[in-house]
C-alpha positions as a Python dict, from the first residue, in 0.01 Angstrom:
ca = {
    (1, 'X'): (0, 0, 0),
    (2, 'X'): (147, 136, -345),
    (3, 'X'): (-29, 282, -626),
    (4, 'X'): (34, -28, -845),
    (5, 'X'): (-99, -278, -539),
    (6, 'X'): (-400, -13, -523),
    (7, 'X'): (-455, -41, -909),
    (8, 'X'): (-376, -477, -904),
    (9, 'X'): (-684, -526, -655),
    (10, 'X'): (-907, -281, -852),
    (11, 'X'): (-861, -433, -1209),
    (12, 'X'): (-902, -788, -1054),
    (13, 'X'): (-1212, -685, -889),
    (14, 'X'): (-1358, -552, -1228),
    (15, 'X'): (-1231, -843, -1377),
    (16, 'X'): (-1410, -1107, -1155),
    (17, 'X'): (-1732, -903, -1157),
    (18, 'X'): (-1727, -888, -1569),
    (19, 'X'): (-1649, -1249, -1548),
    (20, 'X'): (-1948, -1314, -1309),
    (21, 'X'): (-2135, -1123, -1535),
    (22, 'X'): (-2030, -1275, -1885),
    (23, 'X'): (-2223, -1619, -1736),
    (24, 'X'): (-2486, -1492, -1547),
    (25, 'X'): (-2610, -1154, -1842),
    (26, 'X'): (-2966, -1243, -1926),
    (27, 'X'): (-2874, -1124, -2350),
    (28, 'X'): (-2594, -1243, -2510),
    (29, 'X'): (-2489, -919, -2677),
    (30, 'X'): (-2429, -786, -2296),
    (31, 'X'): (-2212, -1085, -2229),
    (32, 'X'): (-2038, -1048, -2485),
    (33, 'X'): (-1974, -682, -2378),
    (34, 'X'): (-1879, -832, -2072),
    (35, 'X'): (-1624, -971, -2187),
    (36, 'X'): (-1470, -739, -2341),
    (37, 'X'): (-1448, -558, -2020),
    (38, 'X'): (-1273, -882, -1864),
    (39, 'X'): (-1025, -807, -2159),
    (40, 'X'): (-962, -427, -2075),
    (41, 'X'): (-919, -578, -1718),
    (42, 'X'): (-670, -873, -1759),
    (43, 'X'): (-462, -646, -1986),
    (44, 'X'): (-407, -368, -1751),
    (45, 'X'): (-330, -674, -1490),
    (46, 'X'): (-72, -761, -1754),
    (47, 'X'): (52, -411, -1833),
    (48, 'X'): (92, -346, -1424),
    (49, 'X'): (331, -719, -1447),
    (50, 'X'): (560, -516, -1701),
    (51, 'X'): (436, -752, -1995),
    (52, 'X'): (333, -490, -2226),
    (53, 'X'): (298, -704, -2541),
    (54, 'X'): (106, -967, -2399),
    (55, 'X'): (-127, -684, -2266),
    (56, 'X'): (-158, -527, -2675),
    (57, 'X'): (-209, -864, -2810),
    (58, 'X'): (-507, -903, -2540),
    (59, 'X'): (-665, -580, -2685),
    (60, 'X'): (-610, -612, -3035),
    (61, 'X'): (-630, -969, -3144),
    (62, 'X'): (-961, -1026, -2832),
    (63, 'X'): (-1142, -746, -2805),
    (64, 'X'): (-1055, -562, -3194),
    (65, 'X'): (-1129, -884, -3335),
    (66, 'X'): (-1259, -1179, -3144),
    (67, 'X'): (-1555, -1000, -3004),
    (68, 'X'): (-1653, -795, -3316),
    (69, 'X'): (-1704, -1166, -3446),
    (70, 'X'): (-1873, -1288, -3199),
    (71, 'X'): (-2100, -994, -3158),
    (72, 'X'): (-2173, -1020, -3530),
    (73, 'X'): (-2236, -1445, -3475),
    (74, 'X'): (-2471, -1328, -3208),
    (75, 'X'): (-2668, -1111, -3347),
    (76, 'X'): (-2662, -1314, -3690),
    (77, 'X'): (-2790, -1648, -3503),
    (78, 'X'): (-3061, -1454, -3344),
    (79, 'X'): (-3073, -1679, -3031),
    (80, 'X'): (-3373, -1702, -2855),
    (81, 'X'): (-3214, -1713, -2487),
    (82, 'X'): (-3604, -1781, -2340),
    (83, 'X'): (-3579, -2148, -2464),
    (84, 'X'): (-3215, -2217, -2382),
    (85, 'X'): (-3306, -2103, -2001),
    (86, 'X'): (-3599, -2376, -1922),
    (87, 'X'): (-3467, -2574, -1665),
    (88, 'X'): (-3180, -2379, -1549),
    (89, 'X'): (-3271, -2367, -1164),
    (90, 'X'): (-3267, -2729, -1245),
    (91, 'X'): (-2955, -2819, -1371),
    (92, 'X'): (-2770, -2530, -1138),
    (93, 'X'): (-2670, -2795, -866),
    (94, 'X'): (-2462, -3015, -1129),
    (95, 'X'): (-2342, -2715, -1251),
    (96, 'X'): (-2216, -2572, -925),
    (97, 'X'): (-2041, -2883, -903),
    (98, 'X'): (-1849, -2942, -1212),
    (99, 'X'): (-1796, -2573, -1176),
    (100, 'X'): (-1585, -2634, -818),
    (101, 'X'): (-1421, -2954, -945),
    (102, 'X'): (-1281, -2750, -1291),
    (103, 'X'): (-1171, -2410, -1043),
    (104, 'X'): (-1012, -2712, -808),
    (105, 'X'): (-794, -2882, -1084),
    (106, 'X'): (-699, -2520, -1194),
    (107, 'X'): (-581, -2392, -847),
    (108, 'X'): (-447, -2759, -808),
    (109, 'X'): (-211, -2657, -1142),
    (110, 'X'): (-154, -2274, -1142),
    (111, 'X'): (-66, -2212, -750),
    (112, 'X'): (261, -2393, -736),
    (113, 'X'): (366, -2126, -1028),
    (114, 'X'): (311, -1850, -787),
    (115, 'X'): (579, -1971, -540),
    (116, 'X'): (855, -1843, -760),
    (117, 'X'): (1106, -1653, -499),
    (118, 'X'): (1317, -1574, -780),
    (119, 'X'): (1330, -1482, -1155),
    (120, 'X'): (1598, -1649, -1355),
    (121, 'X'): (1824, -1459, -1495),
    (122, 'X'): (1810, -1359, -1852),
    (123, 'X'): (2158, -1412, -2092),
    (124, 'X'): (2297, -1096, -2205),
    (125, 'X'): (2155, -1164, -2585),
    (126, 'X'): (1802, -1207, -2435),
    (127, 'X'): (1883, -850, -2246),
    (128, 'X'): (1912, -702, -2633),
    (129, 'X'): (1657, -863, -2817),
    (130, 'X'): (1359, -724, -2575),
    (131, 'X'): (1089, -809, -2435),
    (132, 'X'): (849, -861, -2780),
    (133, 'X'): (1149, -1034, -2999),
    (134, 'X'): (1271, -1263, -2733),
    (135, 'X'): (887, -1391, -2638),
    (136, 'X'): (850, -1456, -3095),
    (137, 'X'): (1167, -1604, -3120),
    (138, 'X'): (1082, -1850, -2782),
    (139, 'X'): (747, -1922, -2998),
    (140, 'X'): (838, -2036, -3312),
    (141, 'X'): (1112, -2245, -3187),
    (142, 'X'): (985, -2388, -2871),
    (143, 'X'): (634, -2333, -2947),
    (144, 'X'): (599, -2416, -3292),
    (145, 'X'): (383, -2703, -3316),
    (146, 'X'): (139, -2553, -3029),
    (147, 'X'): (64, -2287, -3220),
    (148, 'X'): (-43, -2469, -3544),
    (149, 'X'): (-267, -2698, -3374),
    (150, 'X'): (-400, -2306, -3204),
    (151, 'X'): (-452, -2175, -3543),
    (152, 'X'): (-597, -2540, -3672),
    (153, 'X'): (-878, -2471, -3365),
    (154, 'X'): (-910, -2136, -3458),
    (155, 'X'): (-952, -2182, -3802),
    (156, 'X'): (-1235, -2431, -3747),
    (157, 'X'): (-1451, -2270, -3519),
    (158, 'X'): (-1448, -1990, -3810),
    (159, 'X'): (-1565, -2226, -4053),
    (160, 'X'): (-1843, -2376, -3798),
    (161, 'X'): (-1926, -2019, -3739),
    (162, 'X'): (-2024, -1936, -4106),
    (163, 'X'): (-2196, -2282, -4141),
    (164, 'X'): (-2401, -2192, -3867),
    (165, 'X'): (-2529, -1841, -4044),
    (166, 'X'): (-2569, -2004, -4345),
    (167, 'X'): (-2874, -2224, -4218),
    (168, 'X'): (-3184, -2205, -4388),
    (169, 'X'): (-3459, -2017, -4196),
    (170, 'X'): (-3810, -1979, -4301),
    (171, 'X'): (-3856, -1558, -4224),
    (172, 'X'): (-3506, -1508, -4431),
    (173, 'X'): (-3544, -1376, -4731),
    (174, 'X'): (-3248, -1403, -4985),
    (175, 'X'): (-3157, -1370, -5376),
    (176, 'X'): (-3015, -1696, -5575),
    (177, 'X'): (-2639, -1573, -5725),
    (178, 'X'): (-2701, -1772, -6018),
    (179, 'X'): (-3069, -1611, -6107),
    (180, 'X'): (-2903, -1273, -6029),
    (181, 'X'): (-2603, -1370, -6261),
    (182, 'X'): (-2876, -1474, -6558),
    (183, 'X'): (-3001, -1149, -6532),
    (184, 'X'): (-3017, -963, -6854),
    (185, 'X'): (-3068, -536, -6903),
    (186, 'X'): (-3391, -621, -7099),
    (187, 'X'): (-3580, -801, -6850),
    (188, 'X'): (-3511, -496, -6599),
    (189, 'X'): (-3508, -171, -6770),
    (190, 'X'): (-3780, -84, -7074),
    (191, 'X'): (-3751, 227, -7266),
    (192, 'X'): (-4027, 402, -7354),
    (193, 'X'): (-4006, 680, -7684),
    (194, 'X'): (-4267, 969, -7637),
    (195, 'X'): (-4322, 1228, -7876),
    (196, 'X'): (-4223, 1560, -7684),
    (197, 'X'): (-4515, 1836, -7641),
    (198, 'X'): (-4495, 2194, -7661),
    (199, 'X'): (-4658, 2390, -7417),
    (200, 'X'): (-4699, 2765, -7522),
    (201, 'X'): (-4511, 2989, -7267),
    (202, 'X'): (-4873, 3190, -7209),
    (203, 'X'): (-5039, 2935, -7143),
    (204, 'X'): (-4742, 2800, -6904),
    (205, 'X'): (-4740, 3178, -6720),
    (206, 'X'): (-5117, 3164, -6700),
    (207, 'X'): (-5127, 2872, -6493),
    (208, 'X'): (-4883, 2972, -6252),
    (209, 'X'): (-5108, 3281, -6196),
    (210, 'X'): (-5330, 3272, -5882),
    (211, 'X'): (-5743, 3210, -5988),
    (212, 'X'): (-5828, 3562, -5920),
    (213, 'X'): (-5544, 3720, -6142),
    (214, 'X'): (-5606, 3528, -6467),
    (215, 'X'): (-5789, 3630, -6761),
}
């Protein structure tokens, strides 16, 4: 066995056990956690199958960005994971199921891809643009229109994200902008003129004195 066999079966082991984990973590901040491991794991996977930029992407678009959201939704929607866990014994038969059916369909799709013998061979200009240039050009030409309907998706679960931390709650506490806007420096700060007092310096040095030194 070679060091990068060795290294495939350990990052695919993490990965399924942080994936096990993301569905079955009692708190959704540790599932979300998680899944960033799953990340980590699927881009060294990626890195060990020589596609380094897929592998970047994975770490800096998913786990720099995608889960510092989703953390931050989390912890912002406060769910209380007690209530959404009644009946889950229950409902764990049907979910078994649908579970098998949706990994069937996607072995049923993804395991003829794995019985390529043989690569095709890439043009000479495909050999000079590399590996990151070549995979952009290929995806705003061929790719175009599936990545606008991506960033369409994208775009509105951002927007149902903020609705959703925007609901009214009755502990929040919050300011109105337009009260704060109406605010004025005389309904907030009052000066007060006071006539100053002098204190003779004696007296001053007298005080300071301990009781059994003073005159």
């Amino acid at each position: 066995m070679t060091t990068a066999t060795a290294l495939f079966y350990v990052f695919s082991i993490v990965l399924l056990f942080a994936a096990f984990r993301v569905i079955t973590a009692r708190s959704p901040v540790y599932a979300a956690l998680y899944l960033v491991l799953a990340f980590f794991s699927a881009a060294c996977v990626w890195i060990l199958l020589r596609a380094e930029f897929l592998a970047i992407a994975l770490v800096l678009v998913y786990v720099g960005a995608v889960m510092v959201l989703f953390l931050f939704v989390v912890m912002m929607l406060d769910v209380d994971t007690a209530s959404l866990r009644v009946g889950f014994w229950k409902h764990f038969p049907v979910a078994l199921l649908v579970g098998v059916v949706i990994a069937l369909e996607m072995a049923a799709v993804l395991i003829p891809g794995f019985y390529v013998t043989e690569a095709r061979p890439l043009s000479a200009a495909a050999l000079k643009l590399g590996n990151t240039k070549a995979l952009g050009v290929d995806v705003y030409t061929n790719y175009l229109y599936p990545l606008q309907v991506a960033a369409v998706i994208l775009l509105v679960a951002i927007i149902a994200a903020i609705s959703l931390t925007l609901r009214a709650r009755k502990d929040s506490k919050h300011m109105d902008p337009s009260e704060q806007v109406k605010a004025k420096k005389a309904d907030r700060v009052r000066l007060v003129k006071m006539n100053p007092e002098a204190v003779a310096h004696d007296a001053v040095s007298d005080a300071a004195k301990p009781v059994g030194d003073r005159r």
